[in-house]
N, C-alpha and C positions, 0 to 999 in steps of 0.2 A: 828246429823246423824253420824252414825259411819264409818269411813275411807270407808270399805268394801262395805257400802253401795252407799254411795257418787260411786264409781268407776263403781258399776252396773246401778247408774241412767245416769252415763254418759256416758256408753256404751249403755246401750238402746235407750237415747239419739241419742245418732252417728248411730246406727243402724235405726231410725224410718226418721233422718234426710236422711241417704241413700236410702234407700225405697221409699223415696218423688221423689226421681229424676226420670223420668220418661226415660228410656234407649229405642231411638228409634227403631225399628223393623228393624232386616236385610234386607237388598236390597231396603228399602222403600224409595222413596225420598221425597214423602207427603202422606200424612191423609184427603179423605175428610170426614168426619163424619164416616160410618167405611170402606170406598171405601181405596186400597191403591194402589197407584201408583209406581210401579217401578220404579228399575233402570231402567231395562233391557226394561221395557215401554220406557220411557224414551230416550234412545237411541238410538232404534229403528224410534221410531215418528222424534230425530233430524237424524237421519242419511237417511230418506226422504224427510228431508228437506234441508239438510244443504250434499247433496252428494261425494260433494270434499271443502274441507277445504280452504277457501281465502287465497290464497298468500300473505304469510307475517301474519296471524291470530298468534296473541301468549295464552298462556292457560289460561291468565285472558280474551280474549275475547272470547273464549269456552268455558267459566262458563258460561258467562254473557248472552250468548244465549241460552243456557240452563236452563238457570234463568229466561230468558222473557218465553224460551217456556213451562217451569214449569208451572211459574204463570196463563198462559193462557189454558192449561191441566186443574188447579184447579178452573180456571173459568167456563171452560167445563166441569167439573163434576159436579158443581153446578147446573149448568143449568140443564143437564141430569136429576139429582137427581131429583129438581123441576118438572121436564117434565113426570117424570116416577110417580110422586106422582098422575099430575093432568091424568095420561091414555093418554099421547101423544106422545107416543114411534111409531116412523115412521114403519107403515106395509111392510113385505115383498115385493108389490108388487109395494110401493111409491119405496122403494129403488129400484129393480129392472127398473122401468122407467126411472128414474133418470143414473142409471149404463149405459143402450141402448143409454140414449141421452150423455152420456160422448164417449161411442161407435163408436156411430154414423160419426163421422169424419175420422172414421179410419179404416184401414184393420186391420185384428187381427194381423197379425206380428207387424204393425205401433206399435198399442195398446199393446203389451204384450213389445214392446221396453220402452212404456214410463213409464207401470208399472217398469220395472227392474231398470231404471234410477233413479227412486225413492225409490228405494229398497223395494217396495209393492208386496204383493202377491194379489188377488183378492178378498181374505176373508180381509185383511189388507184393501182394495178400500171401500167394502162394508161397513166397519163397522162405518167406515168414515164416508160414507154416509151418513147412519143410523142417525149417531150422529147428525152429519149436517141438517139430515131432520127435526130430533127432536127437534133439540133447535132455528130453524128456524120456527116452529108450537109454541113453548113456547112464544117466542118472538112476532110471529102474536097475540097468545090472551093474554099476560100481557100487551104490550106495543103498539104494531101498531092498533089495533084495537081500543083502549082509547083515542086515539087524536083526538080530534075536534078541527078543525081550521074555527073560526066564520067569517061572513062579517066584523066585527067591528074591530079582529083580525089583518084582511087586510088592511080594511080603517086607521085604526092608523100606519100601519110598511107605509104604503104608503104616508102618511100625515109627518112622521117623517124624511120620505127619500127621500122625492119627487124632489129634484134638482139630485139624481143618476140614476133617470127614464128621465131627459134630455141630451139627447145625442146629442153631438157634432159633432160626426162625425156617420158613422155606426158602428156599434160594431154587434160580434160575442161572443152568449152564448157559452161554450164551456163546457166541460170533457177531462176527462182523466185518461188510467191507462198507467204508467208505470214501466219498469224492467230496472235494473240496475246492469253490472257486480261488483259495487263496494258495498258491503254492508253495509247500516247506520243505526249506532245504536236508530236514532230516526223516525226511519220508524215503527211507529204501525198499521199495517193492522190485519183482525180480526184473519188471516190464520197464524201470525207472519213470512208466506212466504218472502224470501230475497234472490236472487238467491245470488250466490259465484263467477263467470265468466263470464265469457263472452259466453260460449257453454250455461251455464244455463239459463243468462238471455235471449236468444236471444227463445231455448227452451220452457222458461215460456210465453213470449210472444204469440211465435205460439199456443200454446195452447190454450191460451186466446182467440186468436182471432177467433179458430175454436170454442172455446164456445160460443163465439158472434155468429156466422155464424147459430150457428144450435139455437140461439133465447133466450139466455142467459140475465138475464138483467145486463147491462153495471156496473151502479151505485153499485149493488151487487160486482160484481166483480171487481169496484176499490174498496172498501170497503174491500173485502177480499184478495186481492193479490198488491193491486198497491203498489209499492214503494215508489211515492211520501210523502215525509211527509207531505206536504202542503196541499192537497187534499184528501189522500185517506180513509180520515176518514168522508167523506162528501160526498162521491159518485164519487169520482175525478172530484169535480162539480169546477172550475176553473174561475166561473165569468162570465163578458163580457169583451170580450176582442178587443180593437177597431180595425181597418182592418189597422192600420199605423203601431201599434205595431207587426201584422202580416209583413207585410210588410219591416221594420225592421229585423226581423229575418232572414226571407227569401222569397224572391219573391216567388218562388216555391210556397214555404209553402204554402203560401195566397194564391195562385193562387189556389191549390188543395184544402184548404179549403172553396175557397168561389163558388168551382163548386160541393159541397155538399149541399142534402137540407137540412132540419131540419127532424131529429131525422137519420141522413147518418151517419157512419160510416168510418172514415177514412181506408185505408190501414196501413201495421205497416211501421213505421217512424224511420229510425236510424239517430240518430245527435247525437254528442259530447260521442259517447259510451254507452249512452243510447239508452232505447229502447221503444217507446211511440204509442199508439192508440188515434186516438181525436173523441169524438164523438160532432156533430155539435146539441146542443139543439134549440136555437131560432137565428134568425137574426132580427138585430134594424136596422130599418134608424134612419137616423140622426134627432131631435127634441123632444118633450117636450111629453111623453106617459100619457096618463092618464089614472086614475083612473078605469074608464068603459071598456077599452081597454081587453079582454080576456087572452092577451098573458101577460099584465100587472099581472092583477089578478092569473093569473095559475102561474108564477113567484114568486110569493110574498107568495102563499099557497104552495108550494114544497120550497121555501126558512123556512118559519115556520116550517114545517113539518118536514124537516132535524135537525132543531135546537133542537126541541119537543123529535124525535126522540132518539137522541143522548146524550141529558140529561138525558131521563126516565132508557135509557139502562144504562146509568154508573151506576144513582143512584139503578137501578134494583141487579146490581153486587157488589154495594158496598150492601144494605139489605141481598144479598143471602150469601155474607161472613158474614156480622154481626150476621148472625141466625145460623150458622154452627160451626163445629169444625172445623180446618182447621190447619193442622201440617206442615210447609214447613220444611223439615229436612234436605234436600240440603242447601238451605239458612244456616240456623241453623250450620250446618259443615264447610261452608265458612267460617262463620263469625267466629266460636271459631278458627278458623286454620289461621285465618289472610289472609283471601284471598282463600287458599286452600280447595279441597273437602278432601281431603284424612287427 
C-alpha cells in the first residue's frame, strides 16, 4: 500500500474509532431506555429530600447520595415503564384520594408549610403520587398477588423452628419506624428518605405518625421511610422481643408497651436522639406454642410472606434492568474524574 494511502486508512481509522464513543447528552445524568433524567431532575428530587445539608457532610458524601438517589430514580423509571406498558398508570381520581388523605391531618397553612419544607409545589406532590400509586399497582400484580404460602409451607418453617415458638418468658411481637438526625449511609428504605437534623427528623416523624392516624399501613411506611437499617426493609418487623429485655431499656418503656394491645400503636418515643414509633403486633406468654395455635400460624405465614416478598421484588428489579438500556452518566463522570462529577 502506498505511504499516502496507509495515512488515509489510518485516519479513517481514528475517525470511525471516534464515532464509536458515545458522548453523553447535556444535562443528562441517566438513560432509561429512551426516558432521560436530568440534572436539574435530579436536584430538585435531592433538594426535597436532603433540605439542609448534614453538619460536617463533605462533597464525597453529596455524590454519594445522589448516587443512591439516582440509582433508585432508575429503579423508578423501570417500574413506571413496565406499569405504563401493562395500562397501570394510577387515574386522576386514585391520585386525588390519596392527596385528601395526605391532607387530611392538616390545615392548609400546616400543609402548604410542609410542602415548602420540602421544596414541593403541588403538581411536584401529585406527580409523586402518581408514580407511587403506579408502581405500587405494578408490584400488587407481578409480585404480591403470585405468592402462595401452603399449609405444608408452614408446617415445615414450624417443624425447623419449633424450640423459637417456646417461650421462656412473655415476649412482645414488635415494629418499628424510625428517624434519625444523623444520616447512615446503610439505611435503605424504598423512599431513600434520611432526614439531615434534628428539626427534620423530628418533622418526618410527626408526619408519620399523622399517616398512621388517618389508617396508613405501618409496615408500608417502615419500608418506605424508616431509618433503621435492621428492620426497615422488613416492615420495621423487629421480632419478639422478651418483656425483661423491655425492662432493661427502660421501665417506662415497658410499662407503655405492655398497656398496649395488639395491633396499638405507640405514641412517638425520643431516646438517644433518635426518633422511634412501636407498633405492638402479638403478645406471647410464656411456654411451648404450637403448631394449631392461629396466632402461631398467622406468624409463620406473614414471616414467609415477607421473605417471598422481598426476594421476588429484588429479583423483579434486577430482570427489569437486565431487559433495559440503562446509562448511569453521573456514575460514568465520577468514576473517570476520580471521585469527581465535574
Amino acid at each position: 500500500m502506498k505511504p499516502s494511502l496507509c495515512l488515509t486508512a489510518t485516519v479513517l481509522g481514528a475517525v470511525v474509532l471516534l464515532s464509536c464513543k458515545s458522548t453523553p447528552p447535556a444535562n443528562v445524568a441517566a438513560q432509561v431506555n429512551n426516558h432521560s433524567i436530568t440534572y436539574a431532575e435530579l436536584d430538585k428530587i435531592y433538594q426535597s429530600q436532603y433540605p439542609q445539608p448534614a453538619e460536617g457532610s463533605s462533597d464525597d458524601q453529596v455524590m454519594m447520595q445522589k448516587l443512591d438517589l439516582l440509582s433508585s430514580l432508575i429503579n423508578s423509571e423501570l417500574l413506571w415503564q413496565r406499569a405504563e406498558q401493562l395500562g397501570l398508570i394510577a387515574t386522576d381520581d386514585e391520585v386525588n384520594t390519596e392527596l385528601n388523605k395526605m391532607k387530611a391531618p392538616y390545615t392548609k397553612d400546616e400543609f402548604d408549610r410542609q410542602l415548602a419544607a420540602r421544596k414541593l409545589s403541588l403538581d411536584d406532590l401529585k406527580t409523586q403520587i402518581r408514580r407511587d400509586l403506579t408502581i405500587q399497582k405494578l408490584i400488587n400484580r407481578e409480585i404480591t398477588s403470585k405468592i402462595a404460602i401452603t399449609d405444608k409451607d408452614v408446617a415445615d418453617f414450624y417443624n425447623g423452628n419449633k424450640a423459637s415458638f417456646n417461650l421462656a418468658e412473655p415476649q412482645i411481637h414488635l415494629a418499628q419506624i424510625v428517624t434519625t438526625p444523623n444520616p447512615d449511609p446503610q439505611v435503605r428504605n424504598l423512599k431513600n428518605s434520611k432526614a439531615q437534623n434534628d428539626v427534620e427528623a423530628r418533622t418526618k416523624i410527626q408526619d408519620i405518625e399523622a399517616r398512621l392516624k388517618r389508617g396508613d399501613d405501618f409496615a408500608m411506611l417502615a419500608q418506605n421511610y424508616s431509618e433503621d437499617p435492621s428492620n426497615a426493609a422488613n416492615g420495621g418487623d423487629m421480632g419478639f422481643v422478651p418483656e425483661s429485655a423491655l425492662e432493661k431499656a427502660s421501665p417506662d418503656l415497658r410499662r407503655m408497651v405492655i398497656s398496649l394491645p395488639p395491633g396499638g400503636v405507640s405514641p412517638i418515643i425520643h431516646t438517644q436522639g433518635d426518633y422511634r414509633i412501636l407498633k405492638v403486633i402479638s403478645k406471647e406468654p410464656a411456654g411451648q406454642r404450637e403448631l394449631n395455635d392461629p396466632r402461631v400460624q398467622q406468624s409463620i405465614r406473614e414471616t414467609l410472606m415477607n421473605r417471598k416478598d422481598n426476594l421476588l421484588k429484588s429479583a423483579y428489579y434486577e430482570v427489569a434492568r437486565n431487559t433495559a438500556k440503562v446509562q448511569n452518566y453521573l456514575a460514568k463522570r465520577i468514576s473517570d474524574n476520580s471521585g469527581k462529577a465535574k
